[in-house]
Structure formats: structure tokens, C-alpha cells
N, C-alpha and C positions, 0 to 999 in steps of 0.2 A: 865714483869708484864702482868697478861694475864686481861684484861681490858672489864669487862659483861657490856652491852650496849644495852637500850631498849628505841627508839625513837618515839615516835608515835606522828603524825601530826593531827587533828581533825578540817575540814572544815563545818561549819552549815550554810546552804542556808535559807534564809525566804522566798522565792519562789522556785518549783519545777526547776531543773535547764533542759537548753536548748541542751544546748552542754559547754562541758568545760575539758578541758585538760592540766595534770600537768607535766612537768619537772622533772624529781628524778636526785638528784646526793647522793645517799643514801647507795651505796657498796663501802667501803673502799677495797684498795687493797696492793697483796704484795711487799713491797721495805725494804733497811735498816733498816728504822726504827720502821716497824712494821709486822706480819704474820697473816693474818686470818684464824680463825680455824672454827670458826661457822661464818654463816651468811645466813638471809633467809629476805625477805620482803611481806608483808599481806596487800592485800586491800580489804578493805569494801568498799558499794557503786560505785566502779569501778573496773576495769580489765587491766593489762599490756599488751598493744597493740604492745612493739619493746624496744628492747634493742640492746645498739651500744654502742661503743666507740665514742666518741664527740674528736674535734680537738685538745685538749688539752689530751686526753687520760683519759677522768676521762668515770668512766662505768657511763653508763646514761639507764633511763627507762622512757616512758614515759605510761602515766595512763591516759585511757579515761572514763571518769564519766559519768556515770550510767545517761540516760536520764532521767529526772522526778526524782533523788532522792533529800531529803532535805538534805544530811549528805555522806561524805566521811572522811575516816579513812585508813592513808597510818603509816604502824608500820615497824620497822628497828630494827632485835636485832640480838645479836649473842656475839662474842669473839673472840675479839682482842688479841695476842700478843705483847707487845710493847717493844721495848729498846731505850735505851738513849744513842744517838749519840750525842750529846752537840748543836741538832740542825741541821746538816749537815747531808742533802740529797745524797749530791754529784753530779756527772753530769750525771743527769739523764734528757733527754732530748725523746722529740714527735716530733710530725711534726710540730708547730709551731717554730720558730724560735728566738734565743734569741734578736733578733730587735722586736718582736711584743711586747716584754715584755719591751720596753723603750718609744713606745707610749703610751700617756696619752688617758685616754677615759673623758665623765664627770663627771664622781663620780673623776675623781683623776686630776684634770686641777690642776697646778702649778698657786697660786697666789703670792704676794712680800713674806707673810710668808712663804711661802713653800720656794719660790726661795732665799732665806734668811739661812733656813735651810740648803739648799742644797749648800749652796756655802763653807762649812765646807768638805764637805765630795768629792769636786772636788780636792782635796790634798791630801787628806787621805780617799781610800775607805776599810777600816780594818775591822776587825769585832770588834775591837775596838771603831772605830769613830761610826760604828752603834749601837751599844748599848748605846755609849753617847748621840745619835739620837735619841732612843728611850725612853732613861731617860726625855730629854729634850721635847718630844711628851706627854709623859704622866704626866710631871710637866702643862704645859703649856694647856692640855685636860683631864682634872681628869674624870676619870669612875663613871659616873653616867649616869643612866638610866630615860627614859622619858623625856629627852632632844632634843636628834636626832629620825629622823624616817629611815626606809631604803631608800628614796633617797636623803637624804643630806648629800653632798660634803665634799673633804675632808677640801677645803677651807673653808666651812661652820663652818662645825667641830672646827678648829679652831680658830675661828673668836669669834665663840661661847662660849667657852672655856669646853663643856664636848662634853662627848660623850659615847663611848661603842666600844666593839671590833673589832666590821666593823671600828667605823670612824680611830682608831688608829692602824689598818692594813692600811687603804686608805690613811694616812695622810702620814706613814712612806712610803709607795708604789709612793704616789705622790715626798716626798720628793731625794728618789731613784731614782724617772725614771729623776726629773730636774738636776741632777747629773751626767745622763749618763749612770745610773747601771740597767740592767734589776731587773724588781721586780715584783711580781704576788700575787694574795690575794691565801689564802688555809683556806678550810674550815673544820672544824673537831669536836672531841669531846675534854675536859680536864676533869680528875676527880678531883674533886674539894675535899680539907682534910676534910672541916667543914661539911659538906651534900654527899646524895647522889643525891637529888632531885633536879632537874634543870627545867628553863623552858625555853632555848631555846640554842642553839646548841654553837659552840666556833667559833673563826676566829682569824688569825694572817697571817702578810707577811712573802713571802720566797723575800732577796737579794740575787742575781747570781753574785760570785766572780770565777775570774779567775783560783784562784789555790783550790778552791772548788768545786766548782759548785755553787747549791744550798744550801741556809742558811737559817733557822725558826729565827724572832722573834717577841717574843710575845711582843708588847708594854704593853698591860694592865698589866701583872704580873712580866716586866721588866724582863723576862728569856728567854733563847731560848727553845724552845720546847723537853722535856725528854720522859720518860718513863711513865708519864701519861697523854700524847698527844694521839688522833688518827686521821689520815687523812680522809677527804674523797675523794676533790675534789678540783682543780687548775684554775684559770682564771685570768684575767686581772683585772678584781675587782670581788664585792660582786655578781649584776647580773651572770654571768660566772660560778660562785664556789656556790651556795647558793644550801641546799641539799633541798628545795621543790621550786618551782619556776609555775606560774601557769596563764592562761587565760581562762576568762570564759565568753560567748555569751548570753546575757537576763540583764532582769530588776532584781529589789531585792538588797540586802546587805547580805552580810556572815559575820561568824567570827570566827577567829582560835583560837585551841588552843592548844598548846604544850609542851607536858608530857615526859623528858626525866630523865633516870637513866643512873648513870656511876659510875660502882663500880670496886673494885679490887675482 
């Protein structure tokens, strides 16, 4: 499925800003289960100062903004390729190591719930028992928005009882790593049947099994990621993988807004 994709991030300063610099993990690239055919990135209000691969191997850019502007505007589009692998990466591997991917960071700290969960899956690590893992994460955290913010936990998350697709990639990620199973957040796009119109990006865990490699699943829509998934970008959680990510030096408030299309 060749998958058209228009992201655009929209930052408004109420004071002239000082210095301020973004993060992108904004270029999806080619594996299994996807090929890039188009792909270009546009910024308003600033300029791409460096581009590198980060230690996880995700393309990264980083955007230095425009001294004195009130407005930056960072847009992502192009076309995708995608096919459906049932999920499965495979062993695709960077210079991180599949141990970095079993330490807990603080968005994904193992509380009783989590270590609870996880003591199901010290017996059975299937892709089996992970999907029942994930049935059981999104009974127990029903998706709903305006509950969680981005830095509350996966503990939180649950405790809480909603959440959104960060908290139920982190919860499933926490509940993996107190099991023993490397596990890493990935951030992407998904086209959605009902719309085209989104406002704000996708996210779901990759589990690393043995006779696989690497495995998608998405808790929120209970599947492992197909052919209307797109990848961007991989990390230890949401920080790591988030496709704008940003610091800014002065007084003031801002506020975002974000405008995404994902069509076939």
C-alpha cells in the first residue's frame, strides 16, 4: 500500500524567542516493512543545522530557530510504501544492544501491576502470551484522551486506568522488560478507515524474540502493525522515539499545533 503522508508541527511563541532548538525524528526509512519513495522536510522560522544518525539508528535532524521569531513550522510529507508482515521486523539490529532494551528508564519503572503482569509471560514468552498481554493492557487502560500528559508513567497509566498510545506502548514495554524480554517504543504513522484527518502522530511497542527478532504490537487497536503502519523512529521509550522533541532558552508560553494526513 503506497501510504501519502503530510505532518506538519506548528510552534506559536508569545515572546520573540531567544534561542531554541528542535529534535526531528521525522524520515521514515527502508526495512521489511516499508520502502520510501518520496520524502522531503520544510521549515518555516528556522533552518536544519545537522543531520546524523542517533544511536538507535533512527535519521535524526536537528532545527535551529530563527532568533526573534514568534512562529516555527517544521512539515513532513512524502510516500510511503508499506506491506504487511503480521508485525515482524525481524533481526534487525544497531549499535545499541539487545541488553539496553531490558533496562527500565522512568516513563517504563516496573510497579506490583506491572510485575504482576509480567510474571505470566516468565513461562510463556509467545507471541501468543503477548497479545493476551496486550488484550489484558488495554482492557485494564481503555484509550481515552485527555487523561495522561507525555510524562506520565507507565505505572501511572495504569493505576489511572486510561490512557493513549504512548501510555499502552510504555505499559506493554514496562511489562516486557520485568519479564526479561527486550522491548523499545517505535513511533510512526497509522491510517486510520474512518478519517483522514489526525492530530497527532501513532506509537506502539516492538517485543524481541528469539526466533524472530523484532515484533509490533499495537495495544491500542489489539493488532500487530500491517500494511497501514509507517515507522519513523525507535528508542527506549516515548523521549527517544518522539518525531519533534524540543528546548527553548527565555520567558513566554507557546503552543502547538498538529496537522496530520494519512491516506492511501
Amino acid at each position: 500500500m503506497d501510504l501519502h503522508i503530510s505532518h506538519t508541527t506548528r510552534y506559536t511563541y508569545d515572546k520573540p524567542v531567544l534561542y531554541a532548538l528542535q529534535r526531528l525524528h521525522l524520515r521514515p526509512q527502508d526495512n521489511r516493512m516499508q520502502r520510501v519513495k518520496e520524502w522531503e522536510i520544510t521549515v518555516e522560522g528556522g533552518q536544519l543545522e545537522l543531520s546524523y544518525d542517533d544511536h538507535y539508528g533512527n535519521k535524526t535532524d536537528l532545527v535551529n530557530v530563527t532568533r526573534g521569531t514568534t512562529e516555527l513550522s517544521v512539515t513532513a510529507r512524502g510516500i510511503v510504501e508499506t506491506h504487511d508482515t503480521a508485525g515482524v521486523l525481524g533481526p534487525v539490529y544497531g549499535t545499541a544492544p539487545l541488553w539496553h532494551f531490558i533496562s527500565a528508564t522512568p516513563a517504563t519503572e516496573a510497579g506490583d501491576e506491572i510485575r504482576a503482569l509480567a510474571n505470566t509471560l516468565k513461562t510463556d514468552q509467545s507471541i501468543s502470551a503477548l497479545h493476551t498481554i496486550s488484550t489484558a493492557i488495554l482492557d485494564a487502560v481503555p484509550y481515552e484522551t485527555g487523561r495522561t500528559y507525555s510524562n506520565t508513567t507507565a505505572q501511572e497509566a495504569l493505576t489511572g486506568a486510561y490512557g493513549v498510545c504512548q501510555d499502552h506502548a510504555h505499559i506493554l514495554i514496562a511489562v516486557a522488560r520485568a519479564a526479561g524480554m527486550p522491548a523499545r517504543y517505535v513511533s510512526g504513522y497509522l491510517k486510520l478507515d474512518q478519517t483522514e484527518d489526525q492530530t497527532a502522530s501513532h506509537a506502539w511497542a516492538e517485543v524481541h524474540l528469539p526466533d524472530l527478532g523484532w515484533v509490533g504490537f499495537d495495544v491500542s487497536n489489539r493488532i500487530s502493525p500491517d500494511d497501514r503502519y509507517a515507522r519513523l523512529a525507535v528508542g527506549r521509550d516515548a523521549r527517544d522515539a518522539s518525531p519533534v522533541r524540543g528546548m527553548r532558552v527565555g520567558a513566554g508560553d507557546e503552543s502547538l499545533i498538529v496537522t496530520l494526513q494519512v491516506q492511501q
